[in-house]
N, C-alpha and C positions, 0 to 999 in steps of 0.2 A: 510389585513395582517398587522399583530404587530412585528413587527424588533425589540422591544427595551428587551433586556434582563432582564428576572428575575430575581429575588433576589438572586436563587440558581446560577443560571447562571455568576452572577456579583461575588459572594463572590470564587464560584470556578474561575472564573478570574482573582481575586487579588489574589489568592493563587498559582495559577499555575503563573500568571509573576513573580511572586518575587520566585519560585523555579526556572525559567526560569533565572534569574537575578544573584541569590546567587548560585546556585549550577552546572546548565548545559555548560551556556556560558562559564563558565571557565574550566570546564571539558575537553570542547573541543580540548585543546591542547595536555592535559593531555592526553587523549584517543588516540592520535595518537604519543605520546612517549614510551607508554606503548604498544602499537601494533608493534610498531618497535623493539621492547626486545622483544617480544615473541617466544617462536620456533615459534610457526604455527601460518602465520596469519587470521586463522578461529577463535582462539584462546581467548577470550572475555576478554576485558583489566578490571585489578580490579576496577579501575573508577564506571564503569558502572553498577558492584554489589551494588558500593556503591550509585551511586545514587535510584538504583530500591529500594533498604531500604529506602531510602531518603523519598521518591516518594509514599509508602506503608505507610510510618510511618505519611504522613500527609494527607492521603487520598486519592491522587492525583495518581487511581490506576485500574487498568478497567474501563475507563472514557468512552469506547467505546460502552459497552452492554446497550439496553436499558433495559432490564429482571432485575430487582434491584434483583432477587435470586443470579444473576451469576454477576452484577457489579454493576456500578452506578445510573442505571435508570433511564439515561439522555435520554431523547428525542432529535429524530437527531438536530431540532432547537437548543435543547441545549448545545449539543454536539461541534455543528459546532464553532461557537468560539473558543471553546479551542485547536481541533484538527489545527484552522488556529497557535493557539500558539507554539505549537509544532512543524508545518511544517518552523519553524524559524530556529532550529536546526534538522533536518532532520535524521541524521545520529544517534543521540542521544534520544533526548525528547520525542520519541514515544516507543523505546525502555525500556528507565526508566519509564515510569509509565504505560506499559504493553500494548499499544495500534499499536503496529507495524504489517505491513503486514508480512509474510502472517498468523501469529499467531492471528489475529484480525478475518478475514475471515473466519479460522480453525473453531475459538471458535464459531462463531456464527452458522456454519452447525451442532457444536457437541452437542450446546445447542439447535436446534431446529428441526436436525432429527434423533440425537443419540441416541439408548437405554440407558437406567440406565444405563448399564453394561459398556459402552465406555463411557459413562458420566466421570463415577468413575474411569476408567482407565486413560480417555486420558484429559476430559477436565478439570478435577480437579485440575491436576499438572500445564496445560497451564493457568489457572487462578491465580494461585500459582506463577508462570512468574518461576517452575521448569525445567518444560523442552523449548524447540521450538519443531517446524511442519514444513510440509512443504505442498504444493497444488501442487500434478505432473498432468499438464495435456497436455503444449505445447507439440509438439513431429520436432524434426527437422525432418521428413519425406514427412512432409505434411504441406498445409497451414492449421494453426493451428488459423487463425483468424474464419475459420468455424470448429467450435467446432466439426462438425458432421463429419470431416474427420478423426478424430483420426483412429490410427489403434492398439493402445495396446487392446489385447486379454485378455478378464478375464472369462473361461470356469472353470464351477462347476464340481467338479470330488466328490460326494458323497459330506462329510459335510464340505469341501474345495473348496476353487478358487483357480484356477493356473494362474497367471500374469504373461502375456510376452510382453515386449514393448519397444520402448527406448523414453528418455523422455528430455528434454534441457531445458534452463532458470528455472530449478526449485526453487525456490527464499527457503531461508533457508537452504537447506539441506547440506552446509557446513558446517554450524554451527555443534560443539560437543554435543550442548545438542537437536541436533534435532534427537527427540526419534521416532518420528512417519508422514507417510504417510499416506496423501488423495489422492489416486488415481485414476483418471478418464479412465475406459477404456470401450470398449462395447462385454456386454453380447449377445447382441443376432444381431451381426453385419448384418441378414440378414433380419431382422423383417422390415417391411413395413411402419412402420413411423420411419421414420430418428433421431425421436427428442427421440424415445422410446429405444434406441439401449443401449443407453450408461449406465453406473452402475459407483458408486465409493463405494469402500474400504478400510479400513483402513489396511494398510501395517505399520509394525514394522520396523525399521530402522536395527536392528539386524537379520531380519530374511536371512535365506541361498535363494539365489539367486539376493538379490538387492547389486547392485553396485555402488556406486555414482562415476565415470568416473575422471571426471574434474573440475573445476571451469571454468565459463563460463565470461568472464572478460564485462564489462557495458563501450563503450567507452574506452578501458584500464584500466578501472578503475575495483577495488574489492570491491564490494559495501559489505561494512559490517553490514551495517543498516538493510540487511535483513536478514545477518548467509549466505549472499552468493548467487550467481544463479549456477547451478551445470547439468550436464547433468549425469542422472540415467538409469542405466540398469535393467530393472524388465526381470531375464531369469526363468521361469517355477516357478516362487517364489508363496509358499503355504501360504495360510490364512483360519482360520476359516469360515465356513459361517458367521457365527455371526459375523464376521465383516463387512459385508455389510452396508452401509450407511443408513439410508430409506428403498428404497425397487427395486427389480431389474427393469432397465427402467428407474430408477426418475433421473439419476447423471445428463441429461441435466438440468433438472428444477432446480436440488441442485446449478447448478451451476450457475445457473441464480437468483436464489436465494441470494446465495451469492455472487455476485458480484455488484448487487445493492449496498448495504451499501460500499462496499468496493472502486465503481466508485466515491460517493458522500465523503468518508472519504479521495482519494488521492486528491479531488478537493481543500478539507478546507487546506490541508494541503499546497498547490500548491498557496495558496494564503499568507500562511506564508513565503513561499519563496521570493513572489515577496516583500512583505514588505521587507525582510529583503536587500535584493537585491536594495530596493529605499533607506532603511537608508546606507546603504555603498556605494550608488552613492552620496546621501549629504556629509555624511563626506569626500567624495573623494572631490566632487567639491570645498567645501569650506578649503580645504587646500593643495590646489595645483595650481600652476600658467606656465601659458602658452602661449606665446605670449604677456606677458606682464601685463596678467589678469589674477584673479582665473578663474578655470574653471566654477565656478560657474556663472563667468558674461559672458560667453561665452553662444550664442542666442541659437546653434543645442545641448549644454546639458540643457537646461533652457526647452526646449521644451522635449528631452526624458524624464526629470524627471515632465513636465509638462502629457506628456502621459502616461507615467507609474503610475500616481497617477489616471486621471480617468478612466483607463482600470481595476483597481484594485477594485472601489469602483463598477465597473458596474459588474464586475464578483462578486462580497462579494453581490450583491443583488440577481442575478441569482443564487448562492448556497444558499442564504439562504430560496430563495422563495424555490427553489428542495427540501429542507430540511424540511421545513414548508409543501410541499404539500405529501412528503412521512407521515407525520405525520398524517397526516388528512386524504386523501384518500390512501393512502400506496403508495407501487413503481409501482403497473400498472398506477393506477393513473398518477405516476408525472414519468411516463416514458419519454414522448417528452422532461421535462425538466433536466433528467439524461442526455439523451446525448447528450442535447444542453451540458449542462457544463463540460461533455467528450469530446467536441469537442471543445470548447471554451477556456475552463482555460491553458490545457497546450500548447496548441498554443502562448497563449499569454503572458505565462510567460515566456515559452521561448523567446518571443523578449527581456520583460523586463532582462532577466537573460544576453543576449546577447551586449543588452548596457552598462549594469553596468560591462559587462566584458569590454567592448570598452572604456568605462572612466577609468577603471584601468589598459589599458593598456597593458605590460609583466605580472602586477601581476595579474590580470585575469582570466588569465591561470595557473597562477603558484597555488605550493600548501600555500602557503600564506595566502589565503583569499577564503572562501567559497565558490566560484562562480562557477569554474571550473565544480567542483562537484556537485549544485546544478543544475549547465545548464547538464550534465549529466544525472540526476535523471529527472528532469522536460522533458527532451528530449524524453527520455525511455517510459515518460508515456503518447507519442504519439502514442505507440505501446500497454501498458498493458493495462490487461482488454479489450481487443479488440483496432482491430487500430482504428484509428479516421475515415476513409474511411466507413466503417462496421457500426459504426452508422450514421453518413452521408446518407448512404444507405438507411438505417432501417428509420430516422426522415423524408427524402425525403418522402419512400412510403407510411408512415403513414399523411403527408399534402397532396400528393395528388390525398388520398382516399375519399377526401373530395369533388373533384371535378371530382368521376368517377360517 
């Protein structure tokens, strides 16, 4: 295995830090005075138009799809750097150059098991960064870490599906420009394999019977980074057949489909956090004093920023090997090492997120400084994509099947 980055690889890295440098980081303040003037704050601050022009106008734009028809044609190896870029400002820099959940996820089910016909309608404009999406498939009813328990109803009445469900954390669907629904729910709830039940369709955001309820708050916090988590009503809501996903039965595999890429992209990103998370424990340590000394010469922060740097370099080889082995042998293949680094990364960045809050102290917490809200997101995604328990589970019985 070759770690060292290609040529493409390196020039899109000098390209995306210096938009990371001249255009986001300072955005960032900007984006949250401008969310504070809004009526609504679902509301998308002008900021953020202007950087996705920014962002488009130098390429730095679908960095996500490997399909070079529908984006950039990076290979997950060479993807993984840049999305670690990005996960530096979290709220922002995946948003502006098009590569945010759950609009990332969206586009890759639509390019690989949508007709022409939803191609043209729904993924054209998501590649266009016109509209958002959203993925409804948790349901507060049920544990929703076993996919198989859903229980929204999607029954064929002639050349329509009738949707009836209630749906929670659905990430996007506050956003104004989320035009369209991927909904998971099961056709044939009483069919004998469990994994064969389930169907997704595409739902209209406009259409008569869906209701987006509430916004559903992350920690107190309104995560705008994704257009929001929302809890949705699907009450007898009509769809064409032709909106079917694939084909009826596949919405588990779709979704296991799509959640591969999508485990491996919150990882890269999960590693830009803790980076950023260590430079703001240096700059703290080396300008502030405490008992007489900076904190920097203080032994118990000399060692968290001594641990936080090799936990960082050991996780950035475990993703990038994941990376490299979806490539080569795809994701059954580098299954055991998806949820090693689902289980791994944001565990760990969470402690690192948790110190650099304990070095700063009141500001920490406060809205000041990043942290808060990174140890929020990085938290959260002890839970997304499946808990960490659930592949736990799953890596255990796959080692030891080795010794039955």
């Amino acid at each position: 295995m070759d770690f060292a980055f290609d040529a493409r690889t390196e020039e899109l890295r000098a390209r995306l830090l210096a938009f990371m440098d001249e255009y986001v980081y300072p955005a960032e303040a900007v984006a949250e005075e401008q969310r504070a003037a809004l009526a609504s704050p679902w509301d998308t601050p002008a900021v953020v138009a202007e950087l996705k022009a920014e962002a488009r106008r130098q390429g730095l734009w679908n960095l996500f799809l490997p399909d070079a028809g529908y984006g950039a044609g990076l290979t997950n190896l060479q993807y993984a750097p840049l999305a670690e870029i990005t996960g530096r400002s979290p709220h922002l820099a995946p948003t502006a150059t098009n590569c945010a959940a759950p609009d990332t996820g969206n586009m890759e089910v639509l390019a690989q098991f949508g007709t022409e016909e939803q191609k043209k309608r729904w993924l054209e404009p998501l590649l266009a960064g016109e509209i958002r999406s959203a993925f409804a498939m948790t349901e507060p009813e049920v544990a929703s870490s076993d996919a198989t328990n859903i229980t929204t109803h999607i029954e064929r009445d002639g050349d329509e599906y009738v949707i009836t469900g209630r749906k929670w954390y659905i990430s996007g669907a506050m956003n104004p420009d989320c035009a369209i629904f991927i909904v998971m729910g099961k056709t044939d709830p009483d069919g004998a394999d469990i994994r064969r039940q389930q169907s997704m369709v595409l739902v209209p955001r406009d259409t008569p019977g869906v209701t987006v309820k509430r916004a559903m708050r992350v920690f107190g916090y309104e995560d705008h980074s994704h257009g929001g988590h929302a809890e949705v009503v699907f009450d007898r809501v009509r769809v064409p057949v032709a909106n079917l996903v694939g084909e009826e039965g596949g919405g588990f595999a779709i979704a296991q489909a799509r959640l591969g890429p999508g485990r491996i992209h919150h990882c890269m990103r999960l590693i830009g956090m803790a980076e950023r998370a260590i430079e703001l424990m240096c700059r703290r340590a080396v300008s502030r004093t405490a008992f007489g000394k900076a904190l920097a010469q203080q032994g118990v922060v000399q060692n968290w920023i001594a641990d936080a740097r090799v936990t960082v370099e050991q996780l950035r080889l475990l993703v990038l090997k994941t990376a490299w082995l979806m490539d080569t042998v795809g994701n059954k293949g580098a299954h055991t090492e998806i949820q090693a680094i689902k289980i791994a990364t944001p565990r760990a960045v969470v402690g690192i997120l948790d110190r650099a809050i304990q070095l700063h102290g009141a500001g920490g917490v406060s809205q000041d400084f990043p942290l808060a809200e990174l140890y929020a997101s990085a938290r959260t995604l002890m839970l997304a994509d499946g808990p960490d328990e659930v592949h736990q589970r799953s890596l255990a019985r796959r080692e030891l099947k080795k010794y039955l």
